[in-house]
N, C-alpha and C positions, 0 to 999 in steps of 0.2 A: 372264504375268499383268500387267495392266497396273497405274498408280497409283491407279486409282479402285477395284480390284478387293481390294488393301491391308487388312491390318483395320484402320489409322489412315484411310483414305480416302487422299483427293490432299493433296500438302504444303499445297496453300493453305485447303482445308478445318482443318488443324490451325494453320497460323497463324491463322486468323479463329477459331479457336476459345479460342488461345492468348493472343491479340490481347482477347479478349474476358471470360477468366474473369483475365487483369491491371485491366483495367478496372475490373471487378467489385468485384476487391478494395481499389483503391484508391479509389471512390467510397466503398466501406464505411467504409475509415479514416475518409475526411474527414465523412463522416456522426458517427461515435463524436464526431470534434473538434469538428463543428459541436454536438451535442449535449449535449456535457458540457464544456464548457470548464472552466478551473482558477477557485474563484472564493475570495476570502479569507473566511475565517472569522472571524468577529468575532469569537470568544470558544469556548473550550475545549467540546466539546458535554457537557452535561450526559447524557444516556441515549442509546442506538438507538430509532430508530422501533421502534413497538410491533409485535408479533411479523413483527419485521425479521429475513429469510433473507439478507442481504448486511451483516450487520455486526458486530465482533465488539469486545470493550473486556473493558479490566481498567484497572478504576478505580470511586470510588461508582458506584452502579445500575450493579453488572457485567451482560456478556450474553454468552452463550456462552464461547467461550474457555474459564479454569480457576476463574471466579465470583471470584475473588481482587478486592479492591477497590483495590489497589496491589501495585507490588513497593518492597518497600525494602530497601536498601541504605547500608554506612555507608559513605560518599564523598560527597565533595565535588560542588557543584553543579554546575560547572565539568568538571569529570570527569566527571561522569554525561552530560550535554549532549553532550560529546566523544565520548565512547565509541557514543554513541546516532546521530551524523553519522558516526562510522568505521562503524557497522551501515548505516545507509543508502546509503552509498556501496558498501558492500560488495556489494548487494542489483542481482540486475538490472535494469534500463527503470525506476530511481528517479534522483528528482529530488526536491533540497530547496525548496520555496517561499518558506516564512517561516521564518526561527528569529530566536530573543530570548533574549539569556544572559540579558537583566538579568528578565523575564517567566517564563523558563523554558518559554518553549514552541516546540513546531518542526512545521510542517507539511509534509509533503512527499507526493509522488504516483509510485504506483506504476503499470506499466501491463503488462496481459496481451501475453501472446508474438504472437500473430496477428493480433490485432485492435486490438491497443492501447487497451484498456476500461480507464480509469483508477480506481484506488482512492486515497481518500484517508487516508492514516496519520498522527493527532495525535497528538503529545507533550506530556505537561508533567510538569516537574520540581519542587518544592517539598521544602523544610527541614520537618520533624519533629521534635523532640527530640536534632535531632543528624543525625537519618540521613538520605536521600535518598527522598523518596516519588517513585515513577515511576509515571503513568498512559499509558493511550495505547487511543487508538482509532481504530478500520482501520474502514471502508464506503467499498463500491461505489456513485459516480452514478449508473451505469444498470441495468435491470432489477432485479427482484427473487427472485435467486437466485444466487446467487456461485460455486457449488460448492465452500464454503466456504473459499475460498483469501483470505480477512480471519482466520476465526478461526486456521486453518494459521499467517499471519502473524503474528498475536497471539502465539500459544503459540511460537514459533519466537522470536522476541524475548525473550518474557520467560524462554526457555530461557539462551538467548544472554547476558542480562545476569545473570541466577544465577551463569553459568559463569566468572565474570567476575573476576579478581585485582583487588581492589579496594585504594586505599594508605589506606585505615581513617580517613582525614581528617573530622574533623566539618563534618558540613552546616551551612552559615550563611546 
C-alpha cells in the first residue's frame, strides 16, 4: 500500500492541511483582538441593551441572572473589593483592567477557552446603612448570543460572595 493509498493521504497532504487549519485559527484570534479591543468605561453601566442575549447584571434595572438588584453584605469596603479581586484571579483567562478602592469599582475581562471572545465583568461596591451593596455586570463585545456563559458568571459570583465568612465590619 503506498502513502497516497493511506486514509490520512501522503504526510505532506497532512502537513498543508495541519499548516493550514493553525493558520486559520490564529488569524481567528487576531480578528476576535482586532475586533473587540479592551476599551475603558466611563462609568458603571446603568442597564443591558434592550432584549440583550449576551448580558447579565444584578444590580438596579436587573437582567437575567436572579433579578436581584444588589447583593449585600455586612463588610467592609475594603474587604468586599478584596475578596472580589481574590474571585477574579481565582477565575480562568481573567484579567483585572481598572479597579478604584476609593470609587469602588473594578473592571476586568474575561475570555472564552478557544477563541478568546472577551467578556466584560463590572464591579461596584457602595456603603448602605452600614452594609456593603455589590452590583456587577458581565456582557459580551461580540455577537449576540453568549450561550449564556455572562449570566452562569453572574449567578456564580453572587453564589460565591453569599458563601462568604464575612468579619461583620460596618461599611463606611
Amino acid at each position: 500500500m503506498s502513502e497516497e493509498d493511506k486514509w490520512y493521504g501522503s504526510p505532506r497532504r497532512l502537513q498543508v492541511f495541519a499548516l493550514g487549519i493553525t493558520t486559520l485559527y490564529i488569524a481567528t484570534i487576531f480578528l476576535v483582538w482586532v475586533a473587540a479591543p479592551t476599551l475603558e468605561f466611563e462609568a458603571y453601566p446603568t442597564q443591558c441593551p434592550d432584549d440583550s442575549q449576551n448580558c447579565s447584571r444584578i444590580a438596579p434595572n436587573p437582567y437575567r441572572a436572579s433579578g436581584e438588584q444588589g447583593i449585600v453584605v455586612n463588610a467592609s469596603k475594603a474587604e468586599v473589593m478584596s475578596e472580589i479581586i481574590a474571585w477574579i484571579d481565582s477565575q480562568p483567562r481573567t484579567e483585572v483592567v481598572t479597579e478604584s478602592q476609593d470609587a469602588g469599582y473594578i473592571h476586568s475581562v474575561f475570555r472564552s477557552f478557544a477563541v478568546r471572545f472577551p467578556d466584560d465583568m463590572l464591579f461596584h461596591v457602595e456603603c448602605d446603612n452600614g452594609s456593603a451593596v455589590i452590583w456587577t455586570h458581565s456582557e459580551a463585545r461580540l455577537g449576540v448570543y453568549d450561550l449564556m456563559v455572562n449570566d452562569d458568571r453572574v449567578i456564580s459570583f453572587a453564589e460565591h460572595i453569599e458563601n462568604q465568612q464575612w468579619s461583620s465590619a460596618s461599611c463606611e
